[in-house]
VEXDREN-977770 format. One line per 2 residues: number of its first residue (from 0); their letters; for each residue x, y, z of C-alpha. Coordinates in nm, 3 decimals. Layout:
N
NUM) A) X Y Z ~ ...
// end
This chain:
245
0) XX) 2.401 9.776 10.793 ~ 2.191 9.561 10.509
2) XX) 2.384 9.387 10.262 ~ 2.372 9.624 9.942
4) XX) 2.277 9.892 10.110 ~ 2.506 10.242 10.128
6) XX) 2.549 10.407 10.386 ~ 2.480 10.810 10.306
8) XX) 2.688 11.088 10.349 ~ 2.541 11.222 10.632
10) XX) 2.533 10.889 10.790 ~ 2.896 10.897 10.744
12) XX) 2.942 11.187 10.899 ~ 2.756 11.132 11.211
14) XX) 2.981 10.862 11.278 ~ 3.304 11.153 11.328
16) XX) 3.138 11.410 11.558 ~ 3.341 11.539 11.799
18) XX) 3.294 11.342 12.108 ~ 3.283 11.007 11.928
20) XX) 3.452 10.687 11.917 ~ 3.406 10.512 11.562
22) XX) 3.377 10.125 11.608 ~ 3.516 9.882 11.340
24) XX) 3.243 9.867 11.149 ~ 3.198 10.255 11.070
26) XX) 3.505 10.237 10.971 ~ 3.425 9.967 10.755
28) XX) 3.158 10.112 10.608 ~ 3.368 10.425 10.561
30) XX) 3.616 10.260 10.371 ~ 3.362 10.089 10.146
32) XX) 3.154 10.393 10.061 ~ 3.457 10.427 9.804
34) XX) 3.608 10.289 9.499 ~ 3.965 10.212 9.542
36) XX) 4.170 10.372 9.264 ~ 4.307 9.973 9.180
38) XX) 3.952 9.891 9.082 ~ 3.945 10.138 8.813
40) XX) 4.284 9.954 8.648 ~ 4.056 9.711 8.455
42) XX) 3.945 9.636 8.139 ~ 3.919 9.319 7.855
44) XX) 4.176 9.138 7.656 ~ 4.044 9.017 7.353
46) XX) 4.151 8.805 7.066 ~ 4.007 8.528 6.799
48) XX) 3.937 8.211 6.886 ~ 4.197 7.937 6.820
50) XX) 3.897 7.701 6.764 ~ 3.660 7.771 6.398
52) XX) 3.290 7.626 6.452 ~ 3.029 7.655 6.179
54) XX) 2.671 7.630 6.153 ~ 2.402 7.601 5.865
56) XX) 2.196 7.883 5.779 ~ 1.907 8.001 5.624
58) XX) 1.898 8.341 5.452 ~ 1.590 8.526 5.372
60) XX) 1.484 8.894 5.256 ~ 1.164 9.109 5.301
62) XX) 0.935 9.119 5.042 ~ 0.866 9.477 5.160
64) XX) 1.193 9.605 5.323 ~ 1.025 9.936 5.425
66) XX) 0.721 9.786 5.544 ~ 0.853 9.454 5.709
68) XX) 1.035 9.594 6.035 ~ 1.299 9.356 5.952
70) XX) 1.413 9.398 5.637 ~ 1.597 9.055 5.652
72) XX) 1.625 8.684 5.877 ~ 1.893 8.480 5.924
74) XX) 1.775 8.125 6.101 ~ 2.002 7.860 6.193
76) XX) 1.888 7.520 6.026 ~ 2.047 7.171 6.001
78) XX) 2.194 7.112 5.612 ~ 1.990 6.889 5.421
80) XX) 1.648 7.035 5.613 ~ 1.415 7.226 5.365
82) XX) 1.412 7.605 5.437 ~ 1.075 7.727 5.644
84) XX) 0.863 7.926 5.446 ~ 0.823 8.304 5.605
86) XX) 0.517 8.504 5.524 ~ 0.660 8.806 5.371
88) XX) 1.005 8.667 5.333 ~ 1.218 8.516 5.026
90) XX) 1.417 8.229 5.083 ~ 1.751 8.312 4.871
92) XX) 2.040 8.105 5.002 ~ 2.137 7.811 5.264
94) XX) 2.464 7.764 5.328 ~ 2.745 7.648 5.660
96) XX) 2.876 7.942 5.792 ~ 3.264 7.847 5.947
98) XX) 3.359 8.170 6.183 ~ 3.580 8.214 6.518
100) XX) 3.471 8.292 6.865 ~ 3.652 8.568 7.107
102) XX) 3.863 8.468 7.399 ~ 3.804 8.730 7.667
104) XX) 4.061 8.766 7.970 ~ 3.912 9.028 8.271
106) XX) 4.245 9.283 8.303 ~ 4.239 9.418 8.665
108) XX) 4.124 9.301 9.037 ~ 3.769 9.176 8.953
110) XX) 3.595 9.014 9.190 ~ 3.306 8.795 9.008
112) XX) 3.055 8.829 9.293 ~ 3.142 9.181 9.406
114) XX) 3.184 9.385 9.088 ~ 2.895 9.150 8.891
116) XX) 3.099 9.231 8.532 ~ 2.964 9.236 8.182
118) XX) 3.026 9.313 7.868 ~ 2.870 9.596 7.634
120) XX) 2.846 9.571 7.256 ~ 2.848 9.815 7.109
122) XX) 2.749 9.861 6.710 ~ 2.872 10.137 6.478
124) XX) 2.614 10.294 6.343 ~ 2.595 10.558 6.009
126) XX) 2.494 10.921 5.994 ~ 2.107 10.876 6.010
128) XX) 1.821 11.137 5.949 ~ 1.529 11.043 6.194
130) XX) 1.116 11.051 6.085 ~ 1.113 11.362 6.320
132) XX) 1.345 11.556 6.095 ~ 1.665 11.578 6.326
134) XX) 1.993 11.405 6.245 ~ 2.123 11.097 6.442
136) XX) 2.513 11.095 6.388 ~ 2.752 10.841 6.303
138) XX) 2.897 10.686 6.634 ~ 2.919 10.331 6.852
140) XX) 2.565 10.283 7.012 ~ 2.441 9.981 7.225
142) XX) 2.111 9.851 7.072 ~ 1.798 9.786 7.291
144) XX) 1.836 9.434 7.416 ~ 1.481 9.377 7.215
146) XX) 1.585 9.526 6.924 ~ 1.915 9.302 6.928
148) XX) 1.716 8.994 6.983 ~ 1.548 9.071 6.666
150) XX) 1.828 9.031 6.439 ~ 1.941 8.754 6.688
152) XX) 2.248 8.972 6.855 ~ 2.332 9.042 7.206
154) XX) 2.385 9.345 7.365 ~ 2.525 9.238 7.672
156) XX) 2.699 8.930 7.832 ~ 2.654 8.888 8.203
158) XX) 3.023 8.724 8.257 ~ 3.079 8.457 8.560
160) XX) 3.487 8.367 8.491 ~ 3.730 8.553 8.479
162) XX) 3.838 8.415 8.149 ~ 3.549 8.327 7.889
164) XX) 3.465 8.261 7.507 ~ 3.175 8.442 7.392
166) XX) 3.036 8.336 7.097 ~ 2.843 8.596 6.882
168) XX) 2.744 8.460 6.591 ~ 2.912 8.714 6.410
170) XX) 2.668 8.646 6.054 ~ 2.449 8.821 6.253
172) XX) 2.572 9.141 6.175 ~ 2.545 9.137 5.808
174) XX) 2.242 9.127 5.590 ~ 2.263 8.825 5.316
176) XX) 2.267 8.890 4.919 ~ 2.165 8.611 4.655
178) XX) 2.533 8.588 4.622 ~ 2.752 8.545 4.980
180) XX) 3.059 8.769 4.897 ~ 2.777 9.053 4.846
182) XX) 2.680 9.032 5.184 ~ 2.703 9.398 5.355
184) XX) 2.700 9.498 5.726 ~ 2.360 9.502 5.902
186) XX) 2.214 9.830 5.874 ~ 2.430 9.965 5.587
188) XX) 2.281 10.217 5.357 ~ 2.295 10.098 4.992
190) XX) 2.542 10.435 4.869 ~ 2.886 10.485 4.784
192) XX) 3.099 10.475 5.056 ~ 2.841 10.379 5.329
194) XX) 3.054 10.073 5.390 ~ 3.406 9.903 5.355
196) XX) 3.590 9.657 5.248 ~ 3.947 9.510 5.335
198) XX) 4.199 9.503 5.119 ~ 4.117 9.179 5.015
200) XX) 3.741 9.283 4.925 ~ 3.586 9.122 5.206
202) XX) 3.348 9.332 5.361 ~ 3.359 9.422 5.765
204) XX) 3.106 9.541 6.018 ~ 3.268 9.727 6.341
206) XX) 3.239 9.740 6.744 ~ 3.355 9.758 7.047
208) XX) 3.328 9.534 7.342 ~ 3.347 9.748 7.688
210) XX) 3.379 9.572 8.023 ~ 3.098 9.751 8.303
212) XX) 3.166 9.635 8.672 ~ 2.930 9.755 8.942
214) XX) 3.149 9.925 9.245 ~ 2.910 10.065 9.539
216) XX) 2.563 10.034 9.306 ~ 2.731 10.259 9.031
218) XX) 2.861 10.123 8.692 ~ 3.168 10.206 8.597
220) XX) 3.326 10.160 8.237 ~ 3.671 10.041 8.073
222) XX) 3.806 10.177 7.770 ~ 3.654 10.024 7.448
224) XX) 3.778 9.763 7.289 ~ 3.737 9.812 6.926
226) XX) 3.744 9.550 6.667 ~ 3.618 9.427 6.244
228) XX) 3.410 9.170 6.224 ~ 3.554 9.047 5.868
230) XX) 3.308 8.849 5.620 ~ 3.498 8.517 5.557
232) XX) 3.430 8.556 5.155 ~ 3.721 8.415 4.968
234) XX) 3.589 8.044 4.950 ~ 3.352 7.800 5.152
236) XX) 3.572 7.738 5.437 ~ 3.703 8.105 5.471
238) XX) 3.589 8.194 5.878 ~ 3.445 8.506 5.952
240) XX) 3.729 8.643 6.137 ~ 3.820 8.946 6.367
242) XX) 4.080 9.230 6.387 ~ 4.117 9.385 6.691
244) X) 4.255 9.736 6.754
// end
């Protein structure tokens, strides 16, 4: 048998008529044609960084959000370096971002090589009516890798340890204001209640991280992870942070 390759059903089966005498490796085969109920016992453990890093930003807005197909950019600079000018854009602020990174532990019998794991992302997303009339509704949705790499996001980590930081640049999912503690979550719609803040005012933009491991050539999903990704709004060295659920 290839490497990769399944074995079908009827394949299988031909392997048990009456009359024959399995060898080792039909059995083998046999036995890996199916998941074993321990590999579905796995999912992520996730929690803040011990560690805060920062970077320097640039923030910018569309001249014409409707018109621009990114209503906003966020581009990592070095402090003291004089913003790019962006056709179409308004440079209004520059500032060092301090924020945590996630410490991810695989939960379960994962095998790097075997099960090839990664991790989903997952975005909340509001109620949205679409150009064709119908209604999208509020819910967690993974974006298109491209559409993530336009805002500068991931949708996916391909993981290689069993224990990892990922670092998301979490200021990636908010759009800037003039004024930092007015900064909202990416994609929010500017009415009342379309978005939330803590107790302590500071504005949060949610998702879940899911863990997808590969058993046989099918994907198979853990429970999601859910967490806020919490503005860090109270002073200049205030981190973004994150709650997890």
């Amino acid at each position: 048998m290839e490497k990769n390759k399944l074995t079908t059903r009827e394949e299988l089966k031909s392997f048990f008529e009456t009359g024959d005498y399995p060898t080792e490796i039909q059995f083998a085969e046999l036995i890996n044609s199916y998941a074993h109920l321990d590999e579905f016992n796995f999912g992520l453990s996730i929690r803040p960084s011990g560690k805060t890093s920062a970077k320097y930003y640039d923030f910018y807005k569309a001249d014409n959000i409707m018109n621009s197909g990114a209503g906003h950019k966020i581009i990592e600079n070095s402090q003291g370096n004089i913003p790019t000018k962006i056709e179409g854009y308004l440079h209004i602020l520059s500032r060092a971002v301090y924020y945590k990174s996630l410490d991810i532990k695989l939960i379960g019998e994962i095998d790097i090589e075997k099960h090839k794991p990664k991790i989903i992302i997952e975005r909340y997303k509001q109620r949205k009516k679409m150009s064709s009339g119908s209604v999208k509704p509020a819910g967690f949705y993974k974006e298109k890798m491209s559409d993530a790499e336009l805002w500068n996001r991931k949708s996916e980590y391909i993981i290689d340890s069993n224990e990892i930081i990922i670092d998301i640049e979490p200021i990636h999912y908010f759009r800037p204001a003039a004024n930092f503690k007015e900064f909202l979550p990416s994609g929010s719609i500017n009415r009342l209640g379309s978005f939330k803040y803590t107790k302590y005012r500071k504005p949060f933009a949610v998702i879940q991280a899911i863990l997808e491991i590969d058993i046989n050539g099918t994907g198979y999903r853990s429970r999601p992870v859910g967490m806020k990704i919490i503005l860090g709004s109270s002073g200049e060295y205030d981190a973004i942070n994150f709650a997890i659920n």
